[in-house]
FIPAFI-446908 format. One record per residue: y negated, x negated, z negated of N, C-alpha, C, O in turn; residue in one letter; residue number from 1. Coordinates in steps of 0.1 Angstrom, whole numbers, plus 5000, padded with zeros to 4 digits. Example, Ala and Ser with C-alpha at 12.3 -4.5 7.8 and 13.67 -1.06 7.14 Angstrom:
2
ny | nx | nz | cay | cax | caz | cy | cx | cz | oy | ox | oz | residu | num
5057 | 4868 | 4922 | 5045 | 4877 | 4922 | 5033 | 4868 | 4922 | 5033 | 4858 | 4915 | a | 1
5022 | 4872 | 4929 | 5011 | 4863 | 4929 | 5000 | 4871 | 4921 | 4989 | 4866 | 4920 | s | 2
END
This chain:
155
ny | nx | nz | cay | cax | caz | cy | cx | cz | oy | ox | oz | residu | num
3700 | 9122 | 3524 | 3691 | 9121 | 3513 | 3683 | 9108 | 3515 | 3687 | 9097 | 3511 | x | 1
3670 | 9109 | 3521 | 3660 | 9096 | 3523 | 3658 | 9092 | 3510 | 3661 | 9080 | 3508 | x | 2
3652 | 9102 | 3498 | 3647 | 9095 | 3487 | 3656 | 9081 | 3486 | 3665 | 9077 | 3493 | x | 3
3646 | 9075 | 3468 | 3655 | 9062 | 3466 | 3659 | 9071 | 3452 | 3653 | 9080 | 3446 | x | 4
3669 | 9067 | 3449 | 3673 | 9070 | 3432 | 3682 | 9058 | 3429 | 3689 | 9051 | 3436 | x | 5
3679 | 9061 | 3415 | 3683 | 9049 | 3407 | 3695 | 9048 | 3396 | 3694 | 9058 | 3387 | x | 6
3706 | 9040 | 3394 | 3714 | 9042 | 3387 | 3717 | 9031 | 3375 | 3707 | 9027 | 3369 | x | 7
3726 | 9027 | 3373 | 3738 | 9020 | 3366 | 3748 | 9020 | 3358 | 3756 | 9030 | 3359 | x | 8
3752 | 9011 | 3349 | 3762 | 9012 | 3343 | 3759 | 9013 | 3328 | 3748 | 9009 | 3323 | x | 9
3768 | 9018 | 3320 | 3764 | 9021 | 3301 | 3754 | 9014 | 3296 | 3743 | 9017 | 3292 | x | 10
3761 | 9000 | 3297 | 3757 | 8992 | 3290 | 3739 | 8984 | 3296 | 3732 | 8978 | 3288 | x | 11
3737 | 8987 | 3307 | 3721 | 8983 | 3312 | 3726 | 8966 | 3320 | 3718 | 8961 | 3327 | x | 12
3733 | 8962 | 3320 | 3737 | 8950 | 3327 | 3738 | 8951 | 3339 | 3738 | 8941 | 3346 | x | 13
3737 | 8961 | 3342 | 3741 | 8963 | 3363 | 3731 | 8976 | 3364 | 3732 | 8984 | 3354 | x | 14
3721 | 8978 | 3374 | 3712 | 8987 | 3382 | 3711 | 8988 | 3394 | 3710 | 8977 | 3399 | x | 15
3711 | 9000 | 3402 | 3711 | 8998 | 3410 | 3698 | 9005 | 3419 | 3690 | 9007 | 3411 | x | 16
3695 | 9008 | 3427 | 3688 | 9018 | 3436 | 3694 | 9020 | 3453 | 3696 | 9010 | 3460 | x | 17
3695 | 9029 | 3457 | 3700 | 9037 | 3468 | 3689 | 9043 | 3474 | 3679 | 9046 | 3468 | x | 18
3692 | 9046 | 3488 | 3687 | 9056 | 3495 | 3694 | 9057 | 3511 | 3702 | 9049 | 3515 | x | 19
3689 | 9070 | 3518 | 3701 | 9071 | 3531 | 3713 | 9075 | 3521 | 3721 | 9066 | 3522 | x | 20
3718 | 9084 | 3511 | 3728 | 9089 | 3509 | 3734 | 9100 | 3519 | 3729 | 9111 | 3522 | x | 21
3748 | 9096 | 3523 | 3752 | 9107 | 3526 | 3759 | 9117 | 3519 | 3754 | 9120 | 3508 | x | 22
3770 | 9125 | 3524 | 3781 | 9137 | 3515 | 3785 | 9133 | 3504 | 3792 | 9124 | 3503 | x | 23
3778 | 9141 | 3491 | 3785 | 9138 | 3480 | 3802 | 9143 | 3481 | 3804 | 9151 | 3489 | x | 24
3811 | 9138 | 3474 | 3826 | 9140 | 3476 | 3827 | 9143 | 3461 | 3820 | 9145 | 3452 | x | 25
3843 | 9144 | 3465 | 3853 | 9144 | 3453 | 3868 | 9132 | 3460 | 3871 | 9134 | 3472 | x | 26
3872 | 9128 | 3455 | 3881 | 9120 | 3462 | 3896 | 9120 | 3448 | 3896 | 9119 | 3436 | x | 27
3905 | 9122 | 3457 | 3917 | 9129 | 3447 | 3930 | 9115 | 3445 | 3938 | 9115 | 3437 | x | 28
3928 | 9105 | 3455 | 3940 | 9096 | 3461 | 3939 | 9090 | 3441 | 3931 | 9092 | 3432 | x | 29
3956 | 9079 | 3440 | 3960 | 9074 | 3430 | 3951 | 9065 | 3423 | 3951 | 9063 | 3411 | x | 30
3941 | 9056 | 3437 | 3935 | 9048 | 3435 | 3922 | 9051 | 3429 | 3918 | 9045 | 3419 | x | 31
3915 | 9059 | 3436 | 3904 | 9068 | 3426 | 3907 | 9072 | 3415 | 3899 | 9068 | 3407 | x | 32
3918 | 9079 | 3410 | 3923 | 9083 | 3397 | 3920 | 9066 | 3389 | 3909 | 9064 | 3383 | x | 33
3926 | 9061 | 3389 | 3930 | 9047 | 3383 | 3916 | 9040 | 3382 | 3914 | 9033 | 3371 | x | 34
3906 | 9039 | 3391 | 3898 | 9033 | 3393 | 3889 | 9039 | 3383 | 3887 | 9032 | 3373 | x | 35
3884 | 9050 | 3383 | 3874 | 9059 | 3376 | 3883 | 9062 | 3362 | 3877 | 9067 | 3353 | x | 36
3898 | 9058 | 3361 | 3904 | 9063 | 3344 | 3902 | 9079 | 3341 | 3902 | 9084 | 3330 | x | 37
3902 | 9085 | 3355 | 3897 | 9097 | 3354 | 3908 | 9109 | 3363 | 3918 | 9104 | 3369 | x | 38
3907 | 9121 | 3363 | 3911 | 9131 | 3374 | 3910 | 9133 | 3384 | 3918 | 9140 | 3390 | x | 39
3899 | 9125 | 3391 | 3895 | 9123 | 3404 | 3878 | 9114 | 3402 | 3870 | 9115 | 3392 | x | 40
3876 | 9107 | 3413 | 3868 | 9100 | 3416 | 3851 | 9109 | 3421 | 3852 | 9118 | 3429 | x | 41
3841 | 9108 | 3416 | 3834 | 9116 | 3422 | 3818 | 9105 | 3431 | 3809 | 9098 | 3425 | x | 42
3819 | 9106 | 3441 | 3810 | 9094 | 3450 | 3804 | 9100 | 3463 | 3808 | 9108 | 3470 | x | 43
3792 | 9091 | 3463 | 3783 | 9093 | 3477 | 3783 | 9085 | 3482 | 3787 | 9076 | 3475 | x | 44
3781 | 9081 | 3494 | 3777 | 9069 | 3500 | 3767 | 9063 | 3512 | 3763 | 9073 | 3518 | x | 45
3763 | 9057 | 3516 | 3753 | 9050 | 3525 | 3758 | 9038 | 3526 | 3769 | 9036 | 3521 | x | 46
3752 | 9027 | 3535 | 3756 | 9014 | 3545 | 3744 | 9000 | 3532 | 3733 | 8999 | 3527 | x | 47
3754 | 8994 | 3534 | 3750 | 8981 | 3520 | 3735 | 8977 | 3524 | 3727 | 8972 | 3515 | x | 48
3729 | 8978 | 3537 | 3717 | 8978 | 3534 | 3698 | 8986 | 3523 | 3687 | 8983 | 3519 | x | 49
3710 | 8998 | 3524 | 3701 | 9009 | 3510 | 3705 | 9009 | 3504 | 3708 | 9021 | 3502 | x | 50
3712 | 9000 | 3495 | 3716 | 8995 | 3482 | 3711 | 8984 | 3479 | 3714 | 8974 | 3485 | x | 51
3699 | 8983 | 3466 | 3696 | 8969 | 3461 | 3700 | 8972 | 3445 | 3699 | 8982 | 3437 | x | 52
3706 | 8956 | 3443 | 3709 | 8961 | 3431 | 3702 | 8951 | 3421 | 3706 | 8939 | 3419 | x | 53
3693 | 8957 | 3415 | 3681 | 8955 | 3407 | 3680 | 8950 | 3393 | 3670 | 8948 | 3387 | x | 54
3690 | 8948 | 3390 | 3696 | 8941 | 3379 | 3708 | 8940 | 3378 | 3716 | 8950 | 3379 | x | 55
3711 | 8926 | 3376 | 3725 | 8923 | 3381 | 3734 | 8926 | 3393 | 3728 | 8929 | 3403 | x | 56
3748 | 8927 | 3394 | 3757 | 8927 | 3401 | 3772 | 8933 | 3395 | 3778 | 8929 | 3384 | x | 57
3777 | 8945 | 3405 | 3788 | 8941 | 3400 | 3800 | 8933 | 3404 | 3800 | 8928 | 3415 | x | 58
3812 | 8932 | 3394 | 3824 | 8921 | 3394 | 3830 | 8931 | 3404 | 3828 | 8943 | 3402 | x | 59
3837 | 8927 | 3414 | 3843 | 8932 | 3421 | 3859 | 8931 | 3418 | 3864 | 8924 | 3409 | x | 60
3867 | 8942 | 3429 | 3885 | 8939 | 3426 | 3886 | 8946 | 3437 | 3880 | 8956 | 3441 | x | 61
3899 | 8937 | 3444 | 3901 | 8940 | 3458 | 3913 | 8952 | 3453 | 3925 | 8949 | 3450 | x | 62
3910 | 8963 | 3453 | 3926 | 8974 | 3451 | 3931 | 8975 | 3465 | 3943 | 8972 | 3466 | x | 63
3924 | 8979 | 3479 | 3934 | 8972 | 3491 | 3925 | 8965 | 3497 | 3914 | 8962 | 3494 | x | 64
3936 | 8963 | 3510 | 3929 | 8957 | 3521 | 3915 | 8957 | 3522 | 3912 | 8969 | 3522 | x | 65
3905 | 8950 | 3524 | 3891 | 8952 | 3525 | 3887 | 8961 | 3522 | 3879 | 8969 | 3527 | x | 66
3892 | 8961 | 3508 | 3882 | 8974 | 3499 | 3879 | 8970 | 3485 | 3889 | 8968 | 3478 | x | 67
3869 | 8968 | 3482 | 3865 | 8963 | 3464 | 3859 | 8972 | 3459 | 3849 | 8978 | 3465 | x | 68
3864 | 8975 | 3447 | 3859 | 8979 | 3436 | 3854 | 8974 | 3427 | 3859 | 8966 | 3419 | x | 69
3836 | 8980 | 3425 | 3826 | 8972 | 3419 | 3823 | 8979 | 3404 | 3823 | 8991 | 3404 | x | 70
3820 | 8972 | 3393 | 3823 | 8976 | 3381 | 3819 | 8968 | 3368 | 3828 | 8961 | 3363 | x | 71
3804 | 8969 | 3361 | 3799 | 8962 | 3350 | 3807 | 8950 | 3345 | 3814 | 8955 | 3336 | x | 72
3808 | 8939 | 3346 | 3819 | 8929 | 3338 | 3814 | 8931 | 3323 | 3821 | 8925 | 3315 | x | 73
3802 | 8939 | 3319 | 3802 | 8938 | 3304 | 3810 | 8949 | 3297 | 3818 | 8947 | 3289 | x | 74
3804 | 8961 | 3301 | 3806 | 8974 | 3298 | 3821 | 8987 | 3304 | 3826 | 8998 | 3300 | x | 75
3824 | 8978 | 3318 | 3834 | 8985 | 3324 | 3829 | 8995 | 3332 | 3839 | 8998 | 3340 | x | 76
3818 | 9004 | 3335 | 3812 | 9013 | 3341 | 3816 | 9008 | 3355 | 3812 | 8997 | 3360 | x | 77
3826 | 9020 | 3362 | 3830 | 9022 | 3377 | 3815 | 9024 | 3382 | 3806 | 9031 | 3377 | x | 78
3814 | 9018 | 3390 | 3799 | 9017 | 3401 | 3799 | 9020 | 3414 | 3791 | 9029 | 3419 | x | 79
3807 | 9013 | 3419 | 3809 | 9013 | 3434 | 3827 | 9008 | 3444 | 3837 | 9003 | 3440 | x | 80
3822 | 9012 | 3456 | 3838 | 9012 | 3461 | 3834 | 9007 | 3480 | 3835 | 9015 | 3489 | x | 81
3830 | 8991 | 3481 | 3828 | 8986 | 3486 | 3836 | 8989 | 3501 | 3847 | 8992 | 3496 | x | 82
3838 | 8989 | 3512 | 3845 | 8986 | 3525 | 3837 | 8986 | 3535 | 3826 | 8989 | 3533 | x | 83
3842 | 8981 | 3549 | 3833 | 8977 | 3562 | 3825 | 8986 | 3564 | 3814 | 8980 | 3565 | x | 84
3824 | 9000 | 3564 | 3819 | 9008 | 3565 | 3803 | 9012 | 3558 | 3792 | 9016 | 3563 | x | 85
3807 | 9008 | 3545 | 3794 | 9006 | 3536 | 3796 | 9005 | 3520 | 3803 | 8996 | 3515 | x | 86
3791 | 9013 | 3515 | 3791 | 9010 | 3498 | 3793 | 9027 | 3493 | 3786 | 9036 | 3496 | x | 87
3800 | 9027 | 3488 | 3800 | 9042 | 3477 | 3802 | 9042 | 3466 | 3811 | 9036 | 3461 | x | 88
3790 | 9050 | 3459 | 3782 | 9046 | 3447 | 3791 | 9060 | 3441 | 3793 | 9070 | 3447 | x | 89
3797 | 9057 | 3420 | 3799 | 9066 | 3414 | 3786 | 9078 | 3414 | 3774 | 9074 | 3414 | x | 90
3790 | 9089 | 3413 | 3776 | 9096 | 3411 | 3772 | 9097 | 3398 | 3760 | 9099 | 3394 | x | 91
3784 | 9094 | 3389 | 3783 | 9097 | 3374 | 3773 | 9081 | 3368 | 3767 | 9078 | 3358 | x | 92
3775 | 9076 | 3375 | 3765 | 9061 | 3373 | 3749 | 9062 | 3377 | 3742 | 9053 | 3372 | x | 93
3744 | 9073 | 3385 | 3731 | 9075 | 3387 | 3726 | 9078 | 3374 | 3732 | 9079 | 3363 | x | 94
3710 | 9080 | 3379 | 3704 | 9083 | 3367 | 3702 | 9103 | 3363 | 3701 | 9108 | 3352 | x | 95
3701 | 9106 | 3374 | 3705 | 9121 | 3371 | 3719 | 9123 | 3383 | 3716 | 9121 | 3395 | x | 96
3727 | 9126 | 3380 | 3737 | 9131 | 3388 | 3735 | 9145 | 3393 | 3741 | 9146 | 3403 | x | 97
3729 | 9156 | 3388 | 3729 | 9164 | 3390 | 3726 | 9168 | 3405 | 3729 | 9177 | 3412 | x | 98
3717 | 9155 | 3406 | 3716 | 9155 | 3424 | 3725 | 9161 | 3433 | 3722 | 9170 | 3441 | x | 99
3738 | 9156 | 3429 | 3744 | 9151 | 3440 | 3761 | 9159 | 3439 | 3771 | 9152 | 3439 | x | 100
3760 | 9172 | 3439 | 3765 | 9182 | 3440 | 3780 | 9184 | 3450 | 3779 | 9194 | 3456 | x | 101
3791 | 9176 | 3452 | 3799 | 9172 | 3457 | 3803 | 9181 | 3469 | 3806 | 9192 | 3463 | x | 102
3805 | 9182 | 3479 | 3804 | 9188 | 3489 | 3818 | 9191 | 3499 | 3819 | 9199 | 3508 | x | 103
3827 | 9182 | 3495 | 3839 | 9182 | 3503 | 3850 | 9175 | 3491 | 3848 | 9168 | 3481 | x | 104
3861 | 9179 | 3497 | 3871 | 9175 | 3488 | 3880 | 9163 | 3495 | 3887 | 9167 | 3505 | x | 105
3879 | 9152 | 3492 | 3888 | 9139 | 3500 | 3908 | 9142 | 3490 | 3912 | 9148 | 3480 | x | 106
3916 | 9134 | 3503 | 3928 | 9136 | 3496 | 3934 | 9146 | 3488 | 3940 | 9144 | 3478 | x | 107
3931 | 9155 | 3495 | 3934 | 9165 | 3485 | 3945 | 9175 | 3483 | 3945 | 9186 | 3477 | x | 108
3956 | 9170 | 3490 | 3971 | 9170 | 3489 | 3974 | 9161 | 3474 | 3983 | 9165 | 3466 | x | 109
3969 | 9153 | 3473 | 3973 | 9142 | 3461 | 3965 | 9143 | 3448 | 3964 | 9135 | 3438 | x | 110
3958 | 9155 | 3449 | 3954 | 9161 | 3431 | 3961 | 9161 | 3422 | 3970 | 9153 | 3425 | x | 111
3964 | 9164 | 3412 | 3969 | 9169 | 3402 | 3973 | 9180 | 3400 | 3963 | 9188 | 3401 | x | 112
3984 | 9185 | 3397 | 3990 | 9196 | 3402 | 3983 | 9215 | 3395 | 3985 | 9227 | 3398 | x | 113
3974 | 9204 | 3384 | 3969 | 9213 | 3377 | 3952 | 9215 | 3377 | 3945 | 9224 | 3372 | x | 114
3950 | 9203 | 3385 | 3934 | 9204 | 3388 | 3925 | 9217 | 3389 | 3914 | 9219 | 3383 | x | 115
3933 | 9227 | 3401 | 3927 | 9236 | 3402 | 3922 | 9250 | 3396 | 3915 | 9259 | 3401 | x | 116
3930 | 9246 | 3382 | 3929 | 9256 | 3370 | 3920 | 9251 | 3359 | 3917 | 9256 | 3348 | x | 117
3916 | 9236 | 3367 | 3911 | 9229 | 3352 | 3902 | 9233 | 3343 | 3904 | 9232 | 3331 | x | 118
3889 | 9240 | 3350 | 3878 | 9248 | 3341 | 3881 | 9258 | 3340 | 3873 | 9263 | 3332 | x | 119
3890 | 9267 | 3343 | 3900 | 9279 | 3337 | 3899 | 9276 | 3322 | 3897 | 9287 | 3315 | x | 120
3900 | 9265 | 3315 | 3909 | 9261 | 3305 | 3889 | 9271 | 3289 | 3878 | 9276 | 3291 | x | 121
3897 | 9269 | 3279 | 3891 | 9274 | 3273 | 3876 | 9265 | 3269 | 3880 | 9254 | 3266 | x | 122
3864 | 9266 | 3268 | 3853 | 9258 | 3257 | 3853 | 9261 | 3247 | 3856 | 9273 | 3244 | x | 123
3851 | 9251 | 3237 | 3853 | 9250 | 3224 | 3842 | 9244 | 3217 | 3840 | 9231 | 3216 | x | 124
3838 | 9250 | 3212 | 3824 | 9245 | 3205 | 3822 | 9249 | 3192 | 3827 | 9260 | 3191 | x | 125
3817 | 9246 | 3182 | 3811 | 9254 | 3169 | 3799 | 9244 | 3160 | 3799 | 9231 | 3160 | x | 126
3793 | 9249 | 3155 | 3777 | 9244 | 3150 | 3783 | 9232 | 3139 | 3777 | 9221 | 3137 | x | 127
3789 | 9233 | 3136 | 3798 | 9214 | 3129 | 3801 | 9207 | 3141 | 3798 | 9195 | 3142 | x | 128
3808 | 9212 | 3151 | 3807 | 9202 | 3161 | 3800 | 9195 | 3171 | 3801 | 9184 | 3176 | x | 129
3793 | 9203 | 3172 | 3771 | 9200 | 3174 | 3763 | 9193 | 3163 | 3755 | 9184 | 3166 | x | 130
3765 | 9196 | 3154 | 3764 | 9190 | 3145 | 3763 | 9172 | 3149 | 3754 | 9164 | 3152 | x | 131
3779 | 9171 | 3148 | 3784 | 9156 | 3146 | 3782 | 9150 | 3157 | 3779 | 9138 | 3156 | x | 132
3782 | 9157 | 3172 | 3775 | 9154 | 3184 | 3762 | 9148 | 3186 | 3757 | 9139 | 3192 | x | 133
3756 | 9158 | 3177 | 3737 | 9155 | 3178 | 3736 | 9144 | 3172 | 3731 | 9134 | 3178 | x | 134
3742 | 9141 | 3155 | 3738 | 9128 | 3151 | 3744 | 9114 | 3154 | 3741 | 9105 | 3146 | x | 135
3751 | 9111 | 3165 | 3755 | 9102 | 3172 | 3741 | 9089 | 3179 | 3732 | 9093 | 3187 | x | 136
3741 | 9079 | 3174 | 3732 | 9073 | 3180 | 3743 | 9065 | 3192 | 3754 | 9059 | 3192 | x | 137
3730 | 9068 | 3203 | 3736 | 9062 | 3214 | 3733 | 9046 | 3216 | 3721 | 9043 | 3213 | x | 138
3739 | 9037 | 3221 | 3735 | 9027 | 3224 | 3737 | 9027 | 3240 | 3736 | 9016 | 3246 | x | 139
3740 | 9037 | 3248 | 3741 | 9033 | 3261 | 3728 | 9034 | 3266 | 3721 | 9043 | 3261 | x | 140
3721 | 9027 | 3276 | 3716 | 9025 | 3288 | 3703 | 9035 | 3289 | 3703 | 9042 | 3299 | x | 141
3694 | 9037 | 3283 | 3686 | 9054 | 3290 | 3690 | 9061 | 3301 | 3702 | 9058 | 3304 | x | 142
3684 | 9070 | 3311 | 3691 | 9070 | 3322 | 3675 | 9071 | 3331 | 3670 | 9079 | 3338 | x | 143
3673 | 9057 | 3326 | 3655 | 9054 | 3340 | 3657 | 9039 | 3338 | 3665 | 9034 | 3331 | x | 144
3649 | 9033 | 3346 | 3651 | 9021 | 3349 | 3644 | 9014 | 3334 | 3636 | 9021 | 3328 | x | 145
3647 | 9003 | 3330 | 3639 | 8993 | 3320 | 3632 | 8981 | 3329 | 3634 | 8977 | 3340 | x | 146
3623 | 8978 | 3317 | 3618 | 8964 | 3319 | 3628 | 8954 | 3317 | 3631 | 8945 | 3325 | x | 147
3635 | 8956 | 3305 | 3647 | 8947 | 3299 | 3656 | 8957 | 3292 | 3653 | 8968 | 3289 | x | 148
3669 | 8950 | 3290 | 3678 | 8960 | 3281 | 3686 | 8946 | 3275 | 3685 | 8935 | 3280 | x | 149
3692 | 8949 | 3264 | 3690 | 8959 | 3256 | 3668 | 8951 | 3250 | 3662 | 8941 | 3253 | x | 150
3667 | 8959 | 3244 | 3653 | 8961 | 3240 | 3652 | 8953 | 3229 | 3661 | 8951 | 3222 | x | 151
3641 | 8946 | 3227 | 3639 | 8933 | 3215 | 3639 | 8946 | 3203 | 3632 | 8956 | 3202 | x | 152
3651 | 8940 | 3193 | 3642 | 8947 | 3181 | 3639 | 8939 | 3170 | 3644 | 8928 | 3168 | x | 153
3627 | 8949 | 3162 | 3621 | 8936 | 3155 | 3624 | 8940 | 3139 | 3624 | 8950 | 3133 | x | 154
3625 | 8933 | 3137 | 3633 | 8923 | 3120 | 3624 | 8922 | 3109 | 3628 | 8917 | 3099 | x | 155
END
């Protein structure tokens, strides 16, 4: 993927921009679990030169050997998963993820035993619960780049 696209984290404190993406993934190991707070990890990646990151930086954490995990120090948003190799960007941190359509399954002996039934599972929706959804004011991030965040407001 030559384009550039652009991402960051909730809170607007960290942005980034990419290009040269390679295979979107899914990655299943203990450490993506834990890292992302999630079921599995979902990331692309490219070489730290098509990565600029355009506002701010993230705090890094060495989880092993020559490997950091990069991550909003304001807001907590999983970002990236640094090693020699290059940089791998969350996809759920872009600005449209829909890009980026995951293509291979990493560690995948080490899922969750129940993972592969997961969307099996029932949706549950009803017009009160849409409802209470729609009128949620968000304060996260838009999902395009700003001039500034958060936005002056006026008094």
């Amino acid at each position: 993927m030559s384009a550039v696209f652009s991402g960051g984290c909730q809170c607007g404190a960290v942005r980034f921009q990419a290009s040269d993406l390679g295979r979107p993934s899914i990655c299943h190991c203990r450490m993506c679990q834990k890292a992302f707070g999630g079921f599995f990890s979902v990331a692309v990646g490219t070489d730290a030169a098509h990565v600029t990151w355009t506002r701010g930086e993230p705090s890094l954490f060495e989880t092993s050997e020559n490997v950091f995990r990069g991550f909003c120090h304001k807001c907590g948003t999983p970002l990236s998963y640094h090693h020699d190799g290059g940089i791998v960007l969350s996809i759920g941190a872009f600005d449209n993820p829909k890009n980026f359509e995951p293509q291979v399954q990493l560690n995948h002996g080490k899922r969750l035993p129940w993972i592969d039934q997961l969307f099996e599972k029932p949706a549950v929706t009803s017009p009160e619960m849409e409802a209470v959804f729609a009128a949620v004011e968000s304060y996260q991030h838009p999902d395009h780049d700003t001039a500034e965040w958060p936005p002056e407001t006026s008094v």
